[in-house]
C-alpha positions in Angstrom: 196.0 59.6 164.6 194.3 56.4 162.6 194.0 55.1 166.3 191.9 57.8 167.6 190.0 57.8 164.1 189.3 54.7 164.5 188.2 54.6 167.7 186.0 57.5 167.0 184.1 56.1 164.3 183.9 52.7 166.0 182.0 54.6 168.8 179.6 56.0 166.3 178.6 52.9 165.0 177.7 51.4 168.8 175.6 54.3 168.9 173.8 54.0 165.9 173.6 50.8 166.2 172.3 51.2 169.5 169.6 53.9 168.6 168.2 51.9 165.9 168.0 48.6 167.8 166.2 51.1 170.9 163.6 52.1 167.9 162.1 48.8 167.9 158.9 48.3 169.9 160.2 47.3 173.5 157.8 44.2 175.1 157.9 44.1 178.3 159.8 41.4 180.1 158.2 41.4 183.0 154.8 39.8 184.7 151.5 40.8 183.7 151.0 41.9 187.4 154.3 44.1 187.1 153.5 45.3 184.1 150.0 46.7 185.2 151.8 48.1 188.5 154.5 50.0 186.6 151.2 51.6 184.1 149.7 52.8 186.9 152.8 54.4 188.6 154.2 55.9 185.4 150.1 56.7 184.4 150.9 55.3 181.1 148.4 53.2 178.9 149.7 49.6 178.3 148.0 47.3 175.4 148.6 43.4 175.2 149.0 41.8 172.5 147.9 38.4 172.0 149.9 35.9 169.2 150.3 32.4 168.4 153.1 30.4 166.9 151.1 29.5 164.0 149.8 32.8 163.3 150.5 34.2 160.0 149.1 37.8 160.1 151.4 38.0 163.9 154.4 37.2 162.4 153.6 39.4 159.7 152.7 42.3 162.0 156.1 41.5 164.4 158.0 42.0 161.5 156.6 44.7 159.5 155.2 46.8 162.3 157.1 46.1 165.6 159.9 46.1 164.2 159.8 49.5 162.4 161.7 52.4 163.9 158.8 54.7 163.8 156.6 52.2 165.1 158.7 51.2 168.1 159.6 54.9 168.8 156.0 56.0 168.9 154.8 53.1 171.2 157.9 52.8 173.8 157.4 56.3 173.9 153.4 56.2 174.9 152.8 52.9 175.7 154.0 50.0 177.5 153.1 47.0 174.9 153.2 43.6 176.4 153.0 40.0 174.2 151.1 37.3 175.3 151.2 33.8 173.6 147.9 32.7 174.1 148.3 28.8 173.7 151.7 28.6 175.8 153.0 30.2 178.7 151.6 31.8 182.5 148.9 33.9 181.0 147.0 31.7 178.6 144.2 32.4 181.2 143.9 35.9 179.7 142.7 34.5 176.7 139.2 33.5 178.0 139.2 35.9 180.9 139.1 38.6 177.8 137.4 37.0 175.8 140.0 36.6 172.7 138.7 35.0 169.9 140.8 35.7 167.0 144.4 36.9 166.2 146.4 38.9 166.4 144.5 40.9 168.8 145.7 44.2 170.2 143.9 45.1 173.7 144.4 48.8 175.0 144.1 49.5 178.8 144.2 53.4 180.8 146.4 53.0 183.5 143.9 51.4 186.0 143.1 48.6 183.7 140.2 49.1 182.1 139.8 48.0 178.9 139.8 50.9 176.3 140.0 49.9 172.9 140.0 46.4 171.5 142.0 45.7 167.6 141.8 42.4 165.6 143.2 41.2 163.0 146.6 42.6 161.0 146.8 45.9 160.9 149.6 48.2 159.1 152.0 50.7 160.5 149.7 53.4 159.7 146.6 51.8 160.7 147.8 50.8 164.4 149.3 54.6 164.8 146.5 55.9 163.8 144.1 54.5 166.5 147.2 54.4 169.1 147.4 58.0 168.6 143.8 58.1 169.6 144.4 56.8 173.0 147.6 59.1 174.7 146.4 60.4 178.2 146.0 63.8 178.2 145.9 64.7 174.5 142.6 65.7 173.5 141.3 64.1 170.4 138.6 65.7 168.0 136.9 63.8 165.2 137.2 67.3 162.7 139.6 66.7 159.3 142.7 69.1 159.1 140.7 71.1 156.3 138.6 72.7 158.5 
C-alpha cells in the first residue's frame, strides 16, 4: 500500500512540476526562417525579442515577466516569441535590418511578417499583456472602457 502511495504522489509531483515548468514563456528553438514558416502555417502572430548580455532591464524582464506562469501561458498560447541576441549569434543582422536601437525591444509580426506593433524598453507583466492582448488574430478589439 505505501508503494502504490508513493508512487501515486511521486507521479503528481512530475506533473506539477511539469505544468508549471510548461507555464513559462516557450522561445523558440528553432531558425528565424523556421520560425516565420511555422507562423504562417499555424496563422499565429510571432514577436522577436531582441536582448543583450549586458542588458539590465532584459534580464529583469526574463525574470519577472517570461518567467511568470501567467505570462508564459498567455503567450505560448497566442504567440510564438522568439529571442534574438542582438550583438552575438546568426541574426545580429536583424538588428539593423529593423532598425533596433534600444533594448529590450519587443517586435510583433501577423503571420505574413509584417511588422505590427513595435515595444521598447522594460515593460511589466501587465503592461506587455495588455498590448499582446491587442494583437490576437481574430479577436476584435474596441478602444470603449468596461463602464460603458
Amino acid at each position: 500500500m505505501k508503494k502504490y502511495l508513493f508512487t501515486i504522489f511521486s507521479l503528481f509531483l512530475l506533473v506539477s512540476a511539469s505544468a508549471y515548468l510548461n507555464a513559462q514563456t516557450q522561445f523558440w528553438l528553432g531558425t528565424y526562417e523556421e520560425l516565420q514558416k511555422e507562423a504562417k502555417e499555424k496563422e499565429k502572430n510571432y514577436f522577436l525579442m531582441f536582448h543583450t548580455d549586458w542588458c539590465m532591464p532584459c534580464k529583469k524582464m526574463e525574470a519577472e515577466v517570461f518567467a511568470d506562469f501567467d505570462a508564459g501561458r498567455f503567450i505560448n498560447r497566442h504567440y510564438l516569441p522568439y529571442m534574438v541576441d542582438g550583438e552575438k549569434g546568426h541574426y545580429t543582422h536583424l538588428v539593423k535590418d529593423l532598425f533596433v536601437t534600444s533594448y529590450p525591444t519587443i517586435i510583433l509580426f501577423n503571420p505574413e511578417g509584417e511588422e505590427i506593433k513595435r515595444i521598447n524598453g522594460y515593460n511589466t507583466k501587465d503592461i506587455l499583456l495588455d498590448e499582446l492582448k491587442q494583437h490576437i488574430p481574430g479577436i476584435t478589439q474596441t478602444r470603449f472602457s468596461d463602464f460603458r
